[in-house]
C-alpha positions as a printed Julia matrix, in Angstrom:
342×3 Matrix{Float64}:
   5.38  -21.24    4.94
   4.8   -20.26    8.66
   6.88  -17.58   10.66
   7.7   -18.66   14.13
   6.47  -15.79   17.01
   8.69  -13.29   17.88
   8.99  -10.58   20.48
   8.38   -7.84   18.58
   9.75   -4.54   20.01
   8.11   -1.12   19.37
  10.01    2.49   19.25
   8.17    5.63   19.02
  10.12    8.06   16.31
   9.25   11.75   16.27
   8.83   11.82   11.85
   9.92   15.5    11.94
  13.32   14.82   14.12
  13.68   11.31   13.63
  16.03    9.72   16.7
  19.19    8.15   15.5
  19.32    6.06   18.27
  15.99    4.58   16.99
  17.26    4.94   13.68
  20.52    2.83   14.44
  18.26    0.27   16.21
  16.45   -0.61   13.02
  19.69   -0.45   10.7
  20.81   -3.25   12.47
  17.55   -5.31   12.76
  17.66   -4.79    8.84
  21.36   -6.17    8.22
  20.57   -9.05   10.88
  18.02  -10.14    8.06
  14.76   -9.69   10.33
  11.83   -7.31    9.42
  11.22   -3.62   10.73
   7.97   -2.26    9.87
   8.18    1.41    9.37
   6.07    4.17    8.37
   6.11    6.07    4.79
   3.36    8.59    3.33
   1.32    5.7     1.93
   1.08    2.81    4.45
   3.39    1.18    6.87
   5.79   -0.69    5.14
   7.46   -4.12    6.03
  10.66   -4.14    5.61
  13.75   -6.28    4.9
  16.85   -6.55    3.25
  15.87   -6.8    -0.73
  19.33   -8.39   -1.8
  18.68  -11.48    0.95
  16.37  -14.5     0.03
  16.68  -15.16    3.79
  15.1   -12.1     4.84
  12.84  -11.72    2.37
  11.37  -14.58    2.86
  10.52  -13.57    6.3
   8.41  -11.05    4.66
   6.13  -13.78    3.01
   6.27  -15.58    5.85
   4.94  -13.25    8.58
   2.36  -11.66    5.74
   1.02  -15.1     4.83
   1.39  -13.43    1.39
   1.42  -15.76   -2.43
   5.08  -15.73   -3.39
   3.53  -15.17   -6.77
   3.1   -11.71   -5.27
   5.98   -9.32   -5.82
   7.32   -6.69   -3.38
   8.47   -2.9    -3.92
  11.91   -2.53   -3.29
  12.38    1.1    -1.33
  15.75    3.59   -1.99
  16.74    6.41   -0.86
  17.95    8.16   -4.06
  17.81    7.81   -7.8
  21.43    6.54   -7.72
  20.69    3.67   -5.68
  17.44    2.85   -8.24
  19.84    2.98  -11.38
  21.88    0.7    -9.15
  19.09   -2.1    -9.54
  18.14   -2.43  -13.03
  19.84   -2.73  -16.4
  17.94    0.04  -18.23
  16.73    3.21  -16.76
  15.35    5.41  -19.61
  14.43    8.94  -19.77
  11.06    8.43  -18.78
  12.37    7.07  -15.28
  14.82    9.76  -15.19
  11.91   12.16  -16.12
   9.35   10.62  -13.27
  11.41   10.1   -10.7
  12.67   13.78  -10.8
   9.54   15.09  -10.57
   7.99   12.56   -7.77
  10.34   11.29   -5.96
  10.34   11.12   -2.93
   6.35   10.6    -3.29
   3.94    8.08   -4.02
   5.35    6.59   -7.34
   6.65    3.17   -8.05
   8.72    2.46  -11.4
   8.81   -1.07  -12.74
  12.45   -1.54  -14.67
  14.5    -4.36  -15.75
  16.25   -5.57  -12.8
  19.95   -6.59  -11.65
  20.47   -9.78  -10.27
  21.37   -8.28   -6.92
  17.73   -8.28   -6.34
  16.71  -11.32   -4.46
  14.41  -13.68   -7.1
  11.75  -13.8    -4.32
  11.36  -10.04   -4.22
  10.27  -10.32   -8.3
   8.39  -13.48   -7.97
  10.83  -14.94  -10.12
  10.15  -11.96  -12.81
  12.61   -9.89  -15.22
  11.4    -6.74  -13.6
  11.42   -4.74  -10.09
   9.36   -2.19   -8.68
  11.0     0.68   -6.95
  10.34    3.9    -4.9
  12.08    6.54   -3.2
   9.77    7.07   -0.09
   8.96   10.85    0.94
   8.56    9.7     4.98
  11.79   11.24    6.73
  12.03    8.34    9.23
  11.72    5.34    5.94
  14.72    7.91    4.14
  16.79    7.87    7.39
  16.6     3.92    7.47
  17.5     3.93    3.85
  20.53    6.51    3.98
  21.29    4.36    7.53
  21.35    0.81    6.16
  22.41    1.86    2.88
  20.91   -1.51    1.25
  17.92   -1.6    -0.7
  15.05   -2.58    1.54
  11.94   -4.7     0.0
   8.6    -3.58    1.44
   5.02   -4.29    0.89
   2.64   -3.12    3.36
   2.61   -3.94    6.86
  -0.4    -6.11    7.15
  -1.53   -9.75    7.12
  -1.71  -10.65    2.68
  -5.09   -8.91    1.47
  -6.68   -7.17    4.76
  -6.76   -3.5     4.88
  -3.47   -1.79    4.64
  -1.58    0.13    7.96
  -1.71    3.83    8.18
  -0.71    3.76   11.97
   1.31    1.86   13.84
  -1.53    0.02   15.73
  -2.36   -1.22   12.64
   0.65   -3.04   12.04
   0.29   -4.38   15.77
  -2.84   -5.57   15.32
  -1.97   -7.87   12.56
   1.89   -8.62   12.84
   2.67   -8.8    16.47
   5.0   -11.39   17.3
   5.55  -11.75   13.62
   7.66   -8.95   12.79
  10.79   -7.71   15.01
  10.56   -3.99   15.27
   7.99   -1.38   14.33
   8.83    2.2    14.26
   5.98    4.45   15.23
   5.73    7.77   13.06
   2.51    8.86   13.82
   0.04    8.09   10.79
   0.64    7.99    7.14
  -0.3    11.17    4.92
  -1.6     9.85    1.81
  -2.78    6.69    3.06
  -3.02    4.68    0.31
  -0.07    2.59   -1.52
   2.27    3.9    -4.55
   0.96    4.82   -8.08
   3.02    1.56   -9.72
   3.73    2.46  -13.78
   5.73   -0.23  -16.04
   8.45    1.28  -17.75
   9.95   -2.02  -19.19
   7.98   -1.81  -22.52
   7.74    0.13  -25.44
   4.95    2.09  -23.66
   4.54    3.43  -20.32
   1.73    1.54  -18.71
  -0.3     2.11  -15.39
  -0.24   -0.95  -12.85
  -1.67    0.53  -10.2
  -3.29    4.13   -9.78
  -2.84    5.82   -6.7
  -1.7     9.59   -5.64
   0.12   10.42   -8.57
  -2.67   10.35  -10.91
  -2.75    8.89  -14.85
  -2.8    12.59  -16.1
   0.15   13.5   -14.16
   2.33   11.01  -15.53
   0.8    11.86  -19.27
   1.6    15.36  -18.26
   5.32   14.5   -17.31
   6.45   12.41  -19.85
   4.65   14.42  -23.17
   3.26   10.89  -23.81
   0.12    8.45  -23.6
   0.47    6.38  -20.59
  -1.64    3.09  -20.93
  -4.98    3.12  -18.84
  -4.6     0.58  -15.79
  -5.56   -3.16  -16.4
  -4.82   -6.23  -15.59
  -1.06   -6.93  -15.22
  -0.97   -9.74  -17.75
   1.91   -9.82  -19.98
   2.89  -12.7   -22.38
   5.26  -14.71  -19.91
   2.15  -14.46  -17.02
   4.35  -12.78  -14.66
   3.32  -10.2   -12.14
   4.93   -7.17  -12.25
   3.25   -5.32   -9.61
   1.44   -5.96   -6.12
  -2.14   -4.74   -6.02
  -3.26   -6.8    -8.75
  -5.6    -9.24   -6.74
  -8.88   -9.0    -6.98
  -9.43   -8.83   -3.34
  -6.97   -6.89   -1.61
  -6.92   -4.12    1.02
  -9.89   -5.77    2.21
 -12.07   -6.19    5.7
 -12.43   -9.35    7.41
 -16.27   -9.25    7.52
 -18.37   -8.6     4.29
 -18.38   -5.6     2.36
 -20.68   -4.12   -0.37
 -19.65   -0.37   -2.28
 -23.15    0.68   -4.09
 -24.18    3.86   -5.5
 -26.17    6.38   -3.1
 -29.41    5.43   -4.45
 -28.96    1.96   -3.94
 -28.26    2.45   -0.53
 -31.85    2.46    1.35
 -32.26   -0.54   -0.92
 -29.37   -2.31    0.36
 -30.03   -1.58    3.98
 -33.29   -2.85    3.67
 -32.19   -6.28    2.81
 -30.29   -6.68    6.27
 -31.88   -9.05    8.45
 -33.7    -8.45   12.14
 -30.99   -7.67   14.71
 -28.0    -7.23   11.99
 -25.2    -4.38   12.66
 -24.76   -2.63    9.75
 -21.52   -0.53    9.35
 -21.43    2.33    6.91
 -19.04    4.43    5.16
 -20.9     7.54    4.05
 -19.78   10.56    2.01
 -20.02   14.16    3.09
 -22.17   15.98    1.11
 -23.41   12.62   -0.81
 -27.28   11.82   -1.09
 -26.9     9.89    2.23
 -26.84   12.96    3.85
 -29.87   11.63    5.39
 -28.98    8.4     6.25
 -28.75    7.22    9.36
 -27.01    3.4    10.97
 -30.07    0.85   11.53
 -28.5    -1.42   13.92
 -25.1    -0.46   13.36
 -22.92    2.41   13.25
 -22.01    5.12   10.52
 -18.67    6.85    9.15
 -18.72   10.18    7.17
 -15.95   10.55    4.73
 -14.36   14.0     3.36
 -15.61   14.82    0.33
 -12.41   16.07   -0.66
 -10.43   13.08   -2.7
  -7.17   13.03   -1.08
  -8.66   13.29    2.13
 -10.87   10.6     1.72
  -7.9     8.49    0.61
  -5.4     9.17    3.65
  -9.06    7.82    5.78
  -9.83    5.33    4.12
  -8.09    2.76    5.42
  -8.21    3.47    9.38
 -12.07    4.18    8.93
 -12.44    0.63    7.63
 -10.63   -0.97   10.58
 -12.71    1.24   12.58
 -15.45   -0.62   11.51
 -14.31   -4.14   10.9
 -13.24   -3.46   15.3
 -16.98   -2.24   15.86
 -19.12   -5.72   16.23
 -20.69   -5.12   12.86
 -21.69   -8.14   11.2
 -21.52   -6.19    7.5
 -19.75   -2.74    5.88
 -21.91   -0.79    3.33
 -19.78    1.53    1.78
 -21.46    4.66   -0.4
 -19.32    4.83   -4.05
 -18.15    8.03   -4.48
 -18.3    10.33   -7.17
 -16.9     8.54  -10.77
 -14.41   11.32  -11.54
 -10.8    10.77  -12.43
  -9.65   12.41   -9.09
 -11.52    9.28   -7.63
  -9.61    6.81   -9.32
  -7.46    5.54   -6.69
  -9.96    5.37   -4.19
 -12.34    3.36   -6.45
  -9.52    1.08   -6.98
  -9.12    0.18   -3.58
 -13.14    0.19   -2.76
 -13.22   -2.11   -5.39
 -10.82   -4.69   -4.36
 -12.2    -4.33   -0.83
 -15.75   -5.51   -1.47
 -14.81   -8.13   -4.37
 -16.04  -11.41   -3.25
């Protein structure tokens, strides 16, 4: 599938005051069936219409991305969710009331409405009600449910600024929206609500004892998303995803020195180091270093831009220290993991 080049326009958008010129501009992209990349509190998002096969195949196209590889479907309220799916139970009603808008996708029964590409031909669909106030001012403006992965080329590291989504979708994508970058910076929590139990796809900001906490009930621990008819029922189930270019190792702080060690005369090394970590005293050997917050959430919302840092910086591999293996961490271990997966 290729995706002929494109001008793509960009539009700075003030996130606190969002323009409605700018606003409008995008609408109309969206209902022409051509892709607008826009910021939310995760990632950038690339978005089309979710109801069109047309459009969303533009999605695929300009992402290079499996179409075994579902997308979210963004709303802007939960009346336009119940909209999409034949069953919403209390424990969507529950969730959704007390994270949304936030970083939580809910995996329901769909309607038909929704475009067969968007579901990778599945029963289900994932959906979200952003908390970005430019993505719920496209929503409320197009008033169409708009399917969105991130804004990225399929498995490299995921946008939290618009120069991300330049660097790897110009002339691919028709507008991009520039809200300044992306607060949690990693994607959606994803739980599957189609079964008899609640079941984690996908951890991310909203963590597995939050939901527990929520719905009074056990909430299946994440694996892999591999139910008896082999459909996928959430993105982020690669092995690698959100991943460099170049290759990347995660090890534990005392492996480190020995890692380092085994790099090769004249090798740039780059490294993602923890504050406060045992690396402390650690410093690049041909290469360049990164410290990370030591604070969880913090360390999430840099993740991502610190990885393209390096990837940009002539290194020829990234080491990346593991942080600590706490719950809180769960997310971020996740995505480490996917990134440095072979």
């Amino acid at each position: 599938m290729s995706r002929p080049r494109t001008t793509t326009q960009f539009l700075a958008i003030d996130p606190d005051d969002p323009a409605p010129a700018a606003i409008a501009r995008a609408v109309a992209v969206l209902r022409d069936r051509r892709l607008v990349a826009f910021p939310t509190e995760t990632v950038y998002g690339l978005g089309a219409d979710a109801r069109s096969d047309v459009a969303v195949a533009r999605i695929f196209a300009a992402k290079r991305r499996p179409a075994s590889n579902p997308l979210i479907v963004h709303v802007a309220d939960i009346n336009h969710a119940r909209q999409l799916v034949t069953d919403w139970p209390d424990s969507a009603q529950q969730l959704a009331r007390r994270f949304w808008p936030g970083p939580l996708t809910l995996v329901l029964p769909r309607q038909p409405e929704v475009s067969d590409l968007v579901t990778a031909g599945g029963p289900t669909v994932g959906l979200r009600m952003p908390a970005h106030p430019v993505a719920l001012e496209l929503l409320r403006g197009a008033n169409l449910p708009v399917a969105a992965p991130s804004a990225n080329l399929a498995t490299h590291i995921s946008p939290t600024r618009a120069e991300h989504v330049r660097d790897d979708l110009e002339g691919r994508v028709d507008l991009i929206l520039d809200g300044g970058s992306c607060r949690v910076g990693i994607e959606s929590t994803v739980v599957d609500l189609s079964g008899a139990v609640p079941r984690l796809l996908r951890p991310g900001a909203v963590s597995h004892g939050e939901l527990e906490d929520c719905l009074g009930t056990t909430v299946e621990g994440k694996g892999r998303d591999s139910g008896l008819d082999r459909t996928v029922r959430s993105p982020g189930q690669q092995e690698r995803h959100y991943a460099p270019s170049i290759p990347t190792r995660c090890v534990d702080s005392e492996e480190l020195n020995r890692t380092l060690d085994q790099a090769r005369v004249g090798e740039r090394i780059g490294y993602l180091a923890r504050e406060g970590g045992t690396s402390e005293e650690v410093t690049a050997r041909e290469g360049i270093v990164l410290r990370m917050s030591s604070d969880p959430r913090r360390y999430a919302a840099e993740l991502y831009a610190a990885l393209r840092t390096l990837e940009a910086s002539d290194v020829d591999w990234i080491v990346i220290e593991r942080p600590p293996r706490q719950p809180e961490w769960e997310a971020v271990h996740d995505r480490l993991l996917r990134a440095s997966a072979s």
